[in-house]
TIDREN-894513 format. One line per field, with one value per residue (C-alpha): residue number from 1; residue in one letter; z, x, y. Coordinates in nm, 2 decimals, decimal comma, padded with zeros to 4 digits. Layout:
N
resi: (NUM; ...)
resn: (a; ...)
c3: (Z; ...)
c1: (X; ...)
c2: (Y; ...)
This chain:
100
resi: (1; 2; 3; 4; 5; 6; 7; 8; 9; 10; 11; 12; 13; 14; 15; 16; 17; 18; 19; 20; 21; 22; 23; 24; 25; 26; 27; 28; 29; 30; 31; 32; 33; 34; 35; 36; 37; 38; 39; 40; 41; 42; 43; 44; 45; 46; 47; 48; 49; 50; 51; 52; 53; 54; 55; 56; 57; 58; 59; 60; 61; 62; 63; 64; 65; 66; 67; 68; 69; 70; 71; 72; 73; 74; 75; 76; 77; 78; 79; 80; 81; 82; 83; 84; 85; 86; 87; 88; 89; 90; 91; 92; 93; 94; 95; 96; 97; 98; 99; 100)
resn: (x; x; x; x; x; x; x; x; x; x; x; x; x; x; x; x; x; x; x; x; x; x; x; x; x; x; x; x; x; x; x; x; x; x; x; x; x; x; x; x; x; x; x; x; x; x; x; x; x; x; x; x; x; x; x; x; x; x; x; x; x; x; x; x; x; x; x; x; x; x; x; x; x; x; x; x; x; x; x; x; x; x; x; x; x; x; x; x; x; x; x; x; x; x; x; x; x; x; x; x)
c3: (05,60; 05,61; 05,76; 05,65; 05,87; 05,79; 05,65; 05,88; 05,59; 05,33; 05,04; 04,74; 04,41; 04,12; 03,82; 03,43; 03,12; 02,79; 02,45; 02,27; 02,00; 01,94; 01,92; 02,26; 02,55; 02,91; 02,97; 02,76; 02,99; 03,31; 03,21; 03,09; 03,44; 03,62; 03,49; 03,58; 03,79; 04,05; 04,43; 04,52; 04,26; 04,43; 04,22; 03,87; 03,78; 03,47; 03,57; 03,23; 02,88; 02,65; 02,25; 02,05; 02,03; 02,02; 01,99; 01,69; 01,47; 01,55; 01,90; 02,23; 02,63; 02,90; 03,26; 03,46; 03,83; 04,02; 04,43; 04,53; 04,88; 05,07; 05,36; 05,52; 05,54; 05,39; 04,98; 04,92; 04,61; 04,42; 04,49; 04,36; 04,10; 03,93; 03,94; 03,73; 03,52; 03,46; 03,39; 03,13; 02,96; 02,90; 02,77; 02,57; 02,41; 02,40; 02,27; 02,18; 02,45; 02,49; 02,85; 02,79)
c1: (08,19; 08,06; 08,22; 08,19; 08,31; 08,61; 08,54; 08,56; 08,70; 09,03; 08,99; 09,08; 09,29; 09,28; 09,46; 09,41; 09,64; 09,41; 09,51; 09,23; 09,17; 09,33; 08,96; 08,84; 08,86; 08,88; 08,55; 08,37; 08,59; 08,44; 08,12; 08,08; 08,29; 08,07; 07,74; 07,87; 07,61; 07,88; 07,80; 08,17; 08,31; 08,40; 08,68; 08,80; 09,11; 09,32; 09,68; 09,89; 09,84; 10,09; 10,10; 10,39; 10,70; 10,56; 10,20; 09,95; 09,88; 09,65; 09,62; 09,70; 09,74; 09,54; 09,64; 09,36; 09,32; 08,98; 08,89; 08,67; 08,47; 08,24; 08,09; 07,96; 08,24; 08,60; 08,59; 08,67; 08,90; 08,63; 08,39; 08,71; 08,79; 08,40; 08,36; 08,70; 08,60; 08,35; 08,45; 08,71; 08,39; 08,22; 08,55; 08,62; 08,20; 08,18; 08,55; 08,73; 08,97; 09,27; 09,46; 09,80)
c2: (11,80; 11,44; 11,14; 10,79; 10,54; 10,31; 10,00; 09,72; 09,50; 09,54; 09,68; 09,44; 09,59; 09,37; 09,50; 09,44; 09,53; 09,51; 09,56; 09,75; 09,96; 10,30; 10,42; 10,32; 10,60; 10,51; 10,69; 10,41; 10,11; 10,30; 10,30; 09,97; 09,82; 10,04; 09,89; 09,56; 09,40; 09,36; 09,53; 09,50; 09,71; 10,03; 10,23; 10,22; 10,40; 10,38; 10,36; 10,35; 10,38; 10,28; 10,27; 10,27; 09,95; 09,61; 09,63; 09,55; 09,83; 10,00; 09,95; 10,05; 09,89; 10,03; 09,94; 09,98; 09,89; 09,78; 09,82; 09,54; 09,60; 09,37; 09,58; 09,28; 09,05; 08,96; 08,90; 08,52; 08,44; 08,27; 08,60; 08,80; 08,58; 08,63; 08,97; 08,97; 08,76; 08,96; 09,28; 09,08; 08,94; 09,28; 09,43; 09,18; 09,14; 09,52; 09,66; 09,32; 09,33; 09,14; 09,06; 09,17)
């Protein structure tokens, strides 16, 4: 067994809804968030995926959620806020993401 300790400092969960491509797999959304030159991002997980009624043809919604750490000290907004913003940019440049 190995013990980590528990972190002085709350977790953060930030959530995102994205309208992509029928084409795009949650495996290439992790990878991408996960080479996001963020140190805070801890955990990716995709929470819902929904196609069908009311969306674009061809497309589908991906509801993803995102744990944000500091080790060192509480997150701010603003530190929050830009590692968001962020992971919205590289979804949107590399899979033309939409917010939902």
């Amino acid at each position: 067994f190995k013990f980590v300790d528990i972190p002085k400092f709350n977790k953060i969960r930030r959530d995102l809804a994205l309208l992509i491509n029928k084409e795009v797999n949650y495996i290439d959304l992790y990878e991408a968030a996960r080479k996001s030159p963020s140190k805070h991002l801890k955990n990716i997980n995709l929470y819902d995926v929904y196609e069908g009624k009311n969306l674009p043809e061809g497309k589908k919604s991906y509801a993803m959620s995102f744990e944000l750490l500091n080790e060192e000290k509480t997150l701010e907004d603003k530190e929050i806020a830009k590692v968001m913003e962020g992971l919205i940019k590289i979804f949107q440049k590399n899979f033309a993401a939409e917010l939902r």
